[in-house]
N, CA, C and O atoms as a DFTB+ gen file, in Angstrom:
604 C
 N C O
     1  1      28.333       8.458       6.233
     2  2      29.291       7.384       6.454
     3  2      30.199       7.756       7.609
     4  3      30.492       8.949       7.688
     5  1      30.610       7.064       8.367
     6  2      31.239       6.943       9.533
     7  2      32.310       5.901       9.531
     8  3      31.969       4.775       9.168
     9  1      33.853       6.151       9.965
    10  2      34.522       4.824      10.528
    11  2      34.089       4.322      11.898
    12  3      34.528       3.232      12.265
    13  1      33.167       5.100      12.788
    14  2      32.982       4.206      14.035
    15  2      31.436       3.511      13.648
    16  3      30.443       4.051      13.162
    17  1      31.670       2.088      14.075
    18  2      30.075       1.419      14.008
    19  2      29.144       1.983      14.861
    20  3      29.272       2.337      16.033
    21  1      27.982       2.029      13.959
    22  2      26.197       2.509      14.423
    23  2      25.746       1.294      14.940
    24  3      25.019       1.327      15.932
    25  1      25.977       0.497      14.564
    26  2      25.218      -0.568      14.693
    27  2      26.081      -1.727      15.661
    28  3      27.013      -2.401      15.222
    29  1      25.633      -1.785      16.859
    30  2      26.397      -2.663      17.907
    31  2      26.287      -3.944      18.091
    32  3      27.277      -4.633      18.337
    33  1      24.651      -4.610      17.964
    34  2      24.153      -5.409      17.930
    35  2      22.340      -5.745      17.271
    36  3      21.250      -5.230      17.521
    37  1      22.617      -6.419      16.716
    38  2      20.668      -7.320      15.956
    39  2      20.222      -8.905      16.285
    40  3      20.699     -10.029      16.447
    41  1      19.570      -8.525      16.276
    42  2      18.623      -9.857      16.531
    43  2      17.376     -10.293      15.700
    44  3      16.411      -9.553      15.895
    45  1      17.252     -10.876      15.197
    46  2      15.806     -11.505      14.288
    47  2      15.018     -12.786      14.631
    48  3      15.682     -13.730      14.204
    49  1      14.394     -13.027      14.957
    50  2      13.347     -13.942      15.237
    51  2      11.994     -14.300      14.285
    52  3      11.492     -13.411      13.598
    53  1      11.485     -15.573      14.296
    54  2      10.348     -15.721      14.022
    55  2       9.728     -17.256      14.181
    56  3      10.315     -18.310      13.938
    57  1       8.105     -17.035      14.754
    58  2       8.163     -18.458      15.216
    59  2       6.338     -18.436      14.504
    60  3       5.427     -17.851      15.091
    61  1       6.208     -18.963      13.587
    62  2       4.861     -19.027      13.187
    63  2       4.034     -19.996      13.451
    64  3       2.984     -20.087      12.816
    65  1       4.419     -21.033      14.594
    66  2       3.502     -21.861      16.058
    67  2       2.898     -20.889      16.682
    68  3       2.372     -21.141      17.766
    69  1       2.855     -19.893      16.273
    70  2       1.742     -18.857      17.220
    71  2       0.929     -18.153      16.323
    72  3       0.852     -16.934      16.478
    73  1       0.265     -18.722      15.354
    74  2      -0.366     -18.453      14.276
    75  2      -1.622     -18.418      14.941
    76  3      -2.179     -17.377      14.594
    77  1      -2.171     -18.914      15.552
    78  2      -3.491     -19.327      15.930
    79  2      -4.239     -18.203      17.148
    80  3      -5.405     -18.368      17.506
    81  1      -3.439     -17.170      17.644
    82  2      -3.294     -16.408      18.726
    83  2      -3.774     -14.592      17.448
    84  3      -4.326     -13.510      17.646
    85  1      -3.295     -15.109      16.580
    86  2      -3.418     -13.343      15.932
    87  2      -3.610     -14.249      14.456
    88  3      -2.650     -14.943      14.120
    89  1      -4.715     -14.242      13.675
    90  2      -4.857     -14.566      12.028
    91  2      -5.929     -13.861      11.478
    92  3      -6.606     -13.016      12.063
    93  1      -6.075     -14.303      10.155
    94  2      -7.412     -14.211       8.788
    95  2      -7.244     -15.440       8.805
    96  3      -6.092     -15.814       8.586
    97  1      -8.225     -16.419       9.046
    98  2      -8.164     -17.213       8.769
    99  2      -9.122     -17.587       7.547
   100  3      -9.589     -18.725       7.480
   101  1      -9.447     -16.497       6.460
   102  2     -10.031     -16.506       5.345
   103  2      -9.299     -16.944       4.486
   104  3      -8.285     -17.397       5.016
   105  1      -9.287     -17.090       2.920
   106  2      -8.729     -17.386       2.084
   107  2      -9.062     -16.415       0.813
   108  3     -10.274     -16.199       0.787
   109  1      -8.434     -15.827      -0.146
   110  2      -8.890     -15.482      -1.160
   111  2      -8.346     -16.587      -2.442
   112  3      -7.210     -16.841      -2.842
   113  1      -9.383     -16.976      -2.767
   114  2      -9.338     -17.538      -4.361
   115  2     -10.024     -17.308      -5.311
   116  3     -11.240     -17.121      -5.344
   117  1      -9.188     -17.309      -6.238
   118  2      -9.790     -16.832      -7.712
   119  2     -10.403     -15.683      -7.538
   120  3     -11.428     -15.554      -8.208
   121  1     -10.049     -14.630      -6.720
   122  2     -10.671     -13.468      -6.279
   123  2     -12.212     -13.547      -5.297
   124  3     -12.957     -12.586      -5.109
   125  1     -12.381     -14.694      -4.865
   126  2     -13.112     -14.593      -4.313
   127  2     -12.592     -14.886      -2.853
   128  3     -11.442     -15.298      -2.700
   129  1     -13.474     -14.665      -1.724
   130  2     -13.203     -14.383      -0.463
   131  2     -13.749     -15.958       0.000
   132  3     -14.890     -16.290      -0.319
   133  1     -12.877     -16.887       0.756
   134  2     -14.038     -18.275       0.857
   135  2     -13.117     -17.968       2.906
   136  3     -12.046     -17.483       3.273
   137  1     -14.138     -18.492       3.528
   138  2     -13.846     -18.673       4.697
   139  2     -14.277     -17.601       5.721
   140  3     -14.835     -16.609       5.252
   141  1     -14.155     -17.645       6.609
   142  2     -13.745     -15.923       7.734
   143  2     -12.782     -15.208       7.502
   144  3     -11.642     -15.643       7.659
   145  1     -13.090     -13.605       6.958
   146  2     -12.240     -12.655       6.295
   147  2     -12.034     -12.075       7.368
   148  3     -10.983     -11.455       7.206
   149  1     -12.487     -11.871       8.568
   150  2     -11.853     -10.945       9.274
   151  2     -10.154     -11.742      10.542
   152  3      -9.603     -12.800      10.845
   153  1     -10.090     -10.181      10.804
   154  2      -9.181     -10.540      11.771
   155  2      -9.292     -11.395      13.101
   156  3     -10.373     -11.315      13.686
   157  1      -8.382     -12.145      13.612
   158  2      -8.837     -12.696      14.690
   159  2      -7.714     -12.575      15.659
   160  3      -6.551     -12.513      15.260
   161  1      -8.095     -12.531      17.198
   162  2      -6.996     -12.209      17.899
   163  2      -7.296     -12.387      18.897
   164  3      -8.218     -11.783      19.444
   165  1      -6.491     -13.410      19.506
   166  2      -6.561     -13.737      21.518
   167  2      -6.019     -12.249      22.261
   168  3      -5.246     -12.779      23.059
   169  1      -5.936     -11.301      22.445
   170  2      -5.801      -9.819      22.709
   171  2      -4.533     -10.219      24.073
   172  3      -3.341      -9.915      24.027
   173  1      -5.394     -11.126      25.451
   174  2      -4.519     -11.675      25.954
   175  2      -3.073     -12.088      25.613
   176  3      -2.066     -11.380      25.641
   177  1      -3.164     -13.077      25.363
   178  2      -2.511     -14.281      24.432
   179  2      -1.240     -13.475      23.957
   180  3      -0.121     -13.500      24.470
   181  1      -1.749     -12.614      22.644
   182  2      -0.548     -11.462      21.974
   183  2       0.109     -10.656      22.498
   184  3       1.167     -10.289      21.986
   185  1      -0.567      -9.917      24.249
   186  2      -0.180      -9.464      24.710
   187  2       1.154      -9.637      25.892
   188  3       2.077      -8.853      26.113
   189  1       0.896     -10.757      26.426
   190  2       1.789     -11.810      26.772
   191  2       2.973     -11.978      26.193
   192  3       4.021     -11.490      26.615
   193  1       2.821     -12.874      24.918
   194  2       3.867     -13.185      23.570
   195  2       4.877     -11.909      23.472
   196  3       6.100     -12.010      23.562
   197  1       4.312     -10.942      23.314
   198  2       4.748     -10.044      23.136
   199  2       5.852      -9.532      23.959
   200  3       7.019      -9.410      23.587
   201  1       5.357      -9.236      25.149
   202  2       6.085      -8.692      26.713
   203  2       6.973      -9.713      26.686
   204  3       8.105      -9.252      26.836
   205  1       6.979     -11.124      26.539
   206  2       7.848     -12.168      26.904
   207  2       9.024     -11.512      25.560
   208  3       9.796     -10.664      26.008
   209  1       9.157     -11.748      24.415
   210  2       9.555     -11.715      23.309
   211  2      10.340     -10.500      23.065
   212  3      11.335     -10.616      22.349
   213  1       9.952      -9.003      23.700
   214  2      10.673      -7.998      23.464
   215  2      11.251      -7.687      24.496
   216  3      12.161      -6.859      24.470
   217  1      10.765      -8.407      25.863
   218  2      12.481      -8.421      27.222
   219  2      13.444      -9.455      26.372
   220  3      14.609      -9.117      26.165
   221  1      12.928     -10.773      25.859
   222  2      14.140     -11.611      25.791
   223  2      14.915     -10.945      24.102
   224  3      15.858     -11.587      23.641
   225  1      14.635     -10.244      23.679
   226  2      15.223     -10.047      22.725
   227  2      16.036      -8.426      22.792
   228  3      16.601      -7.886      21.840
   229  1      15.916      -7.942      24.017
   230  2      16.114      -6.517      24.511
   231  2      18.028      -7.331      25.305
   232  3      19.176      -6.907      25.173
   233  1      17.563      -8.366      25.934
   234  2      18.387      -8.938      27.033
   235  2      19.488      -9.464      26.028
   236  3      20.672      -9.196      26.230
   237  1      19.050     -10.275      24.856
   238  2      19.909     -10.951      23.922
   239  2      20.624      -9.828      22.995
   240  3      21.787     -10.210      22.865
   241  1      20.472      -8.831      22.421
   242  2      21.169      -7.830      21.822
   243  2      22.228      -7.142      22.855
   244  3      23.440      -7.061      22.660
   245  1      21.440      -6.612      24.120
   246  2      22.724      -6.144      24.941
   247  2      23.902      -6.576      25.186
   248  3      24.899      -5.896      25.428
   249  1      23.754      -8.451      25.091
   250  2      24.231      -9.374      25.901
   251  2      25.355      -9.429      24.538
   252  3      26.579      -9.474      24.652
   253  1      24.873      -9.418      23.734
   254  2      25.694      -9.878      22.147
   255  2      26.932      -8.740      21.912
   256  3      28.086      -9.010      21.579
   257  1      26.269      -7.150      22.227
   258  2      27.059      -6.356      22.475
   259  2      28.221      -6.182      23.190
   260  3      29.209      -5.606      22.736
   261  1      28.117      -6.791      24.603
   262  2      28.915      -6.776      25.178
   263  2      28.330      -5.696      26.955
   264  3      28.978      -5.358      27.946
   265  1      26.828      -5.496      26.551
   266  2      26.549      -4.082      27.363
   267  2      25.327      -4.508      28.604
   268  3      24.449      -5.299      28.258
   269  1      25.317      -4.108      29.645
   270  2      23.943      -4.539      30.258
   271  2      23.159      -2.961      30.125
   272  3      23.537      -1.798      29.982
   273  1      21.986      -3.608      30.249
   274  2      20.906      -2.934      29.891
   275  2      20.679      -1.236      30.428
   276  3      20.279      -0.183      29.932
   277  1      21.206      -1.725      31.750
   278  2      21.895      -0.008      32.163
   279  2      22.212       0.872      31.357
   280  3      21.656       1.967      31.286
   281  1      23.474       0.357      30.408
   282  2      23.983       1.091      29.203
   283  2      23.237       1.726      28.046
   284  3      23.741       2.628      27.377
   285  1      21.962       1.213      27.813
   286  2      21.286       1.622      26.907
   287  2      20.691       3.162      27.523
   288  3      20.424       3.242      28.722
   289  1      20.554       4.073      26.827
   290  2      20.031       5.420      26.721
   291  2      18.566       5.803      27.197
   292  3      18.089       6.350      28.191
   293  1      17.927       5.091      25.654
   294  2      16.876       5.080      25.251
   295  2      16.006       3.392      25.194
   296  3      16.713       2.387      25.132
   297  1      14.971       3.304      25.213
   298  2      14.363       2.030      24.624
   299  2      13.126       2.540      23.295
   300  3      12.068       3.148      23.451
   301  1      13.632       2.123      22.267
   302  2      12.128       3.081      21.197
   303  2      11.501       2.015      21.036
   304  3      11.866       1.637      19.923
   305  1      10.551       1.038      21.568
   306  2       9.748      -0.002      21.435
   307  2       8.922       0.196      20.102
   308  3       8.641       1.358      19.806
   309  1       8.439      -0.990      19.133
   310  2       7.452      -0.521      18.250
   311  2       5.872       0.074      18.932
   312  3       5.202      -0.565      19.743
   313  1       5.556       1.257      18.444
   314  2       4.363       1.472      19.638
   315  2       2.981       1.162      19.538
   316  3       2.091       1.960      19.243
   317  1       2.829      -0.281      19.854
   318  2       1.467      -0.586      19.766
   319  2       0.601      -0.641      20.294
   320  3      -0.562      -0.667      19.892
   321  1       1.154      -0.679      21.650
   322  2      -0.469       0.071      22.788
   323  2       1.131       0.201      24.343
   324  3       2.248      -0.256      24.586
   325  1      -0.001       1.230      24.967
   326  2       1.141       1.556      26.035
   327  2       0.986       0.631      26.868
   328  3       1.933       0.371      27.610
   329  1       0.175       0.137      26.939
   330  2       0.199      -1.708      27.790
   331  2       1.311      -2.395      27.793
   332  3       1.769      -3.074      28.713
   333  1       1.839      -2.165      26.504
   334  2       3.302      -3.563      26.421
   335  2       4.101      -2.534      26.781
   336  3       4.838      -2.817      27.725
   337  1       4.275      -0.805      26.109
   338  2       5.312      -0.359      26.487
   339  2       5.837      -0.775      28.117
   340  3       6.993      -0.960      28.496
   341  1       4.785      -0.834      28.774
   342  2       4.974      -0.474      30.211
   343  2       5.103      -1.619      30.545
   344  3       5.792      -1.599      31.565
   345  1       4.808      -2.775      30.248
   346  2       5.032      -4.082      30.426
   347  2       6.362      -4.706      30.552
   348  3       6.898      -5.337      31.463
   349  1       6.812      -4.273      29.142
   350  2       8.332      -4.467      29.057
   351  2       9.090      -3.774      29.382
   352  3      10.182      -4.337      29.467
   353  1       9.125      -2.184      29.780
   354  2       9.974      -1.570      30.310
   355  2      10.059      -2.346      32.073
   356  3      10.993      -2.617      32.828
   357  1       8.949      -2.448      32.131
   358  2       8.936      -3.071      33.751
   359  2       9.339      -4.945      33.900
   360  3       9.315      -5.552      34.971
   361  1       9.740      -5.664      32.325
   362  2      10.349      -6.221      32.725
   363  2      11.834      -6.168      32.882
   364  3      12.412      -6.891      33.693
   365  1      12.549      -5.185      31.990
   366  2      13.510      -5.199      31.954
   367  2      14.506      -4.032      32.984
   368  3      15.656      -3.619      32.830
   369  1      13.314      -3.717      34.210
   370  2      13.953      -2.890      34.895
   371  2      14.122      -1.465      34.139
   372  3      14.764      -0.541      34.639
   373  1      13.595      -1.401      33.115
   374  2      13.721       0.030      33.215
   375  2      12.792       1.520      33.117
   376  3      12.190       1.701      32.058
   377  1      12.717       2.183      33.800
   378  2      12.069       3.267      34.168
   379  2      11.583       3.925      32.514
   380  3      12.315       3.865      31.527
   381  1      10.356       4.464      32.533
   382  2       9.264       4.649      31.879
   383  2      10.465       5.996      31.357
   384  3      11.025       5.906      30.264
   385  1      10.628       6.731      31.941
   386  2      12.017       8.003      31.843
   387  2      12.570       7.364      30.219
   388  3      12.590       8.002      29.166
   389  1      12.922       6.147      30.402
   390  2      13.676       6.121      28.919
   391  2      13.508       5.243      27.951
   392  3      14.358       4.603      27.332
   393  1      11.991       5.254      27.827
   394  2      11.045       4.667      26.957
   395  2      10.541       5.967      25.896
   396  3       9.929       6.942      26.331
   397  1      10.851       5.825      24.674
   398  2      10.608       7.079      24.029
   399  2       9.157       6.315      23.403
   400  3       9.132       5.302      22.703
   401  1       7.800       7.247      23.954
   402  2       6.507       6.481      23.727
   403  2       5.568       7.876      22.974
   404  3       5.243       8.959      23.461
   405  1       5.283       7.166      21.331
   406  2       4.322       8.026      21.010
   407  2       3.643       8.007      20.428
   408  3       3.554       8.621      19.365
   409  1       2.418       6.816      21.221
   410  2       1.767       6.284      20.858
   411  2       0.728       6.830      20.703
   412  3       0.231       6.984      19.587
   413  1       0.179       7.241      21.820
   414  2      -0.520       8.490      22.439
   415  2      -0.824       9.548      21.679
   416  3      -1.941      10.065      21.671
   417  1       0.369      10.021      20.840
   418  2       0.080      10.850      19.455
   419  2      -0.273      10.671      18.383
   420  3      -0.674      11.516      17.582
   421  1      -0.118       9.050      18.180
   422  2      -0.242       8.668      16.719
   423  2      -0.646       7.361      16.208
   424  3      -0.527       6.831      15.103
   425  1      -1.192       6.963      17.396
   426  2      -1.523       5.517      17.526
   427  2      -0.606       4.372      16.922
   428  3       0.471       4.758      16.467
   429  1      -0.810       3.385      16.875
   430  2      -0.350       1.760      16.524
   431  2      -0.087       2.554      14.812
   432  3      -1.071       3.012      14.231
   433  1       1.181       2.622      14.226
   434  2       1.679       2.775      12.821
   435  2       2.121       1.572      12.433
   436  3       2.879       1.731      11.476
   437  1       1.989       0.262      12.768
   438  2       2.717      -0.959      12.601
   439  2       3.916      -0.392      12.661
   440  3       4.549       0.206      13.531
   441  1       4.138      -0.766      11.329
   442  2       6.048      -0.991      10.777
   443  2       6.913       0.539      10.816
   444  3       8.124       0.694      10.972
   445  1       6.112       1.330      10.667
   446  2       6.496       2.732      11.060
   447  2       6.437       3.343      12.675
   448  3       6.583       4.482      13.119
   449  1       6.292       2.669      13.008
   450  2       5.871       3.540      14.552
   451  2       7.479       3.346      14.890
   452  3       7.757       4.545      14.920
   453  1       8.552       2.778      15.127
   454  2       9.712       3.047      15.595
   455  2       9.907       4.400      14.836
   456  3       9.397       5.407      15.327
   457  1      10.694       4.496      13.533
   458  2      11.233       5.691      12.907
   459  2      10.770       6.712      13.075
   460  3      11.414       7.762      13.070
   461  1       8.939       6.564      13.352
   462  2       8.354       7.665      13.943
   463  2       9.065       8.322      15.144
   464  3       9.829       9.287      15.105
   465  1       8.709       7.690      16.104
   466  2       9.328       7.641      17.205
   467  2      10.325       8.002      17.451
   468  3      10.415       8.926      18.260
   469  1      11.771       7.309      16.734
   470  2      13.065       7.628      16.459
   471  2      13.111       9.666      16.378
   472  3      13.422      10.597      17.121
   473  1      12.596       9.462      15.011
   474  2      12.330      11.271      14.493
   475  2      11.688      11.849      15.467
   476  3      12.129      12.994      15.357
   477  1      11.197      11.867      16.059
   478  2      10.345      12.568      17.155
   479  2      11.160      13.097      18.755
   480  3      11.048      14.036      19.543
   481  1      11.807      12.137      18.648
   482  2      12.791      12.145      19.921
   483  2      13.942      12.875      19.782
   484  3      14.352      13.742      20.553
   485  1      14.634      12.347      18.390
   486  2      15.839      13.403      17.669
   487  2      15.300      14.905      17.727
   488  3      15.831      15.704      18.497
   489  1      14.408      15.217      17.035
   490  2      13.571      16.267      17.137
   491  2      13.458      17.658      18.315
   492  3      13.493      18.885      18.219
   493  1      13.310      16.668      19.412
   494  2      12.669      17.147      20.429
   495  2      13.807      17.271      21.603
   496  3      13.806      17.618      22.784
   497  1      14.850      16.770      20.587
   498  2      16.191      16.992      21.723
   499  2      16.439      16.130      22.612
   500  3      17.463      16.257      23.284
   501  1      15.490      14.966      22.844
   502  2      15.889      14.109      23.989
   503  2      16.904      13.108      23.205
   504  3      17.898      12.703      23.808
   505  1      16.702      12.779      22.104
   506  2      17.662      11.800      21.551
   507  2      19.339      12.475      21.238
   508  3      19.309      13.342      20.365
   509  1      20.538      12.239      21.733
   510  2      21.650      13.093      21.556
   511  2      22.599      12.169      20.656
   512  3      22.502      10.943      20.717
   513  1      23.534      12.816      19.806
   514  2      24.447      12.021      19.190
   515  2      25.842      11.052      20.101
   516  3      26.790      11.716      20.520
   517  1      25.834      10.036      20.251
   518  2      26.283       9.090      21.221
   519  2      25.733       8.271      21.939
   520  3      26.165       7.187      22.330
   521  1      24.583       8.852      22.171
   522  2      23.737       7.683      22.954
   523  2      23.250       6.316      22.430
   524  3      22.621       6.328      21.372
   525  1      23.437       5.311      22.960
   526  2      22.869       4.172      23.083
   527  2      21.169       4.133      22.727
   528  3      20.375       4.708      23.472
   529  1      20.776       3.479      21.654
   530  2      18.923       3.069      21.831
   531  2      18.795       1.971      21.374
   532  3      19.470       1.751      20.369
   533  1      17.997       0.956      21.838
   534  2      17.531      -0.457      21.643
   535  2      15.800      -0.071      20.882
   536  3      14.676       0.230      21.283
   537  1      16.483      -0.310      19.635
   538  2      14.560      -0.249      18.849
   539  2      14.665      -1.993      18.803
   540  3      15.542      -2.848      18.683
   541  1      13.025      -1.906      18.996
   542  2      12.912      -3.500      19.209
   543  2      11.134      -3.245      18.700
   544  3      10.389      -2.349      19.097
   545  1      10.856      -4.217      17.838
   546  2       9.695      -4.773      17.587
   547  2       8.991      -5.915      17.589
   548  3       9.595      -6.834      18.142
   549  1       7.721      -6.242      17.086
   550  2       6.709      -7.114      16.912
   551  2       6.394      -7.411      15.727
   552  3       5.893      -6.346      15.368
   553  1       6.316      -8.179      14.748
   554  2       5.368      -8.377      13.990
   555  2       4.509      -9.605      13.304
   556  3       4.374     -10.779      13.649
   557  1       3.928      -8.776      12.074
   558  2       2.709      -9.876      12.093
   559  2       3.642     -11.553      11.751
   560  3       4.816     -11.611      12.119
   561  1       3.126     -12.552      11.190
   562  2       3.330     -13.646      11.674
   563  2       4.477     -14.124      12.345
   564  3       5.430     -14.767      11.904
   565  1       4.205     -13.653      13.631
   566  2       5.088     -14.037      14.781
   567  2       6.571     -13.717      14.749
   568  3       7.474     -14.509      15.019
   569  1       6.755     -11.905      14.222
   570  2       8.599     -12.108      13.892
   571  2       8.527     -10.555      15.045
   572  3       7.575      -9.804      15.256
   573  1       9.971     -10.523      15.613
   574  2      10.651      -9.961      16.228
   575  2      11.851      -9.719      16.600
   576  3      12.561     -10.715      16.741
   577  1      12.409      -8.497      16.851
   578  2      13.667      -8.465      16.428
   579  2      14.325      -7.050      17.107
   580  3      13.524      -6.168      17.418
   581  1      15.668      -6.842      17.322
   582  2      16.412      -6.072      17.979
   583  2      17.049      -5.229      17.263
   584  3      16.938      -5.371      16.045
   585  1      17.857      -4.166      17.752
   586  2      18.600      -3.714      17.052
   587  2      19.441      -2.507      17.740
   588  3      19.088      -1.339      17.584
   589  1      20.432      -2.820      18.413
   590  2      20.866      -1.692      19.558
   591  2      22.073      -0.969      18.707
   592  3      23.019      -1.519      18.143
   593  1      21.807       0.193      18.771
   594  2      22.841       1.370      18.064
   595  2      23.189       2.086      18.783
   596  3      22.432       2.276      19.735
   597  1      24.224       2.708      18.751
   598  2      25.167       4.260      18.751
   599  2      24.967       5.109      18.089
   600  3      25.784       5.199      17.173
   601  1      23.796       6.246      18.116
   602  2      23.159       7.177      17.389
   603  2      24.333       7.744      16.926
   604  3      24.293       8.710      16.164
């Protein structure tokens, strides 16, 4: 517990008009499987969505804060392929330097790959107590979301 706030600014999103880009469009009933069980995915399409969705939600937390993007430290993106990392660091102007990426080690963890990440960086000494980091993710039906702290 702390009297100074961790938490500077959040953001939550979700838009499930983009259902049709990443689904199952199977069904299970009565335990049975009726339809196409597998996954389906415009690879494009998500990849796009994505890059668009985690600059504008990187831009909207800073902005809520009070901070431009300069100010941030770190960026711990959720790490799902280094395609978007690099995508979105390069939309938002910022250098690959302060993208904490470890993906490479541990592939796509969905919902875990930030905290991974997070721990890994604390760890390893690059993450310091004071600094600024914007964790920002993706997920499945179309939600995304911010979250800029004061480690």
């Amino acid at each position: 517990a702390s009297d100074a706030p961790g938490i500077l600014a959040t953001a939550l999103h979700a838009d499930g008009s983009h259902n049709k880009i990443l689904c199952v469009p199977g069904q299970v009933n009565r335990g049975q499987v009726t339809g196409d069980p597998f996954l389906r995915m415009d690879g494009q399409a998500v990849f796009k969505f994505a890059v668009k969705v985690l600059g504008e939600v990187a831009r909207e937390v800073t902005e809520i804060a009070g901070l431009a993007l300069e100010d941030v430290d770190w960026l711990i993106p959720h790490q799902a392929n280094v395609r978007i990392l690099q995508a979105t660091a390069k939309r938002l102007g910022l250098s690959m330097d302060k993208v904490i990426s470890t993906v490479g080690q541990h592939g796509n963890t969905s919902a875990a790959s930030i905290p991974l990440a997070l721990d890994l960086a604390v760890r390893d000494g690059r993450i310091q107590r004071g600094q600024r980091l914007l964790l920002e993710g993706v997920g499945g039906g179309f939600t995304w979301g911010a979250a800029l702290v004061q480690f």
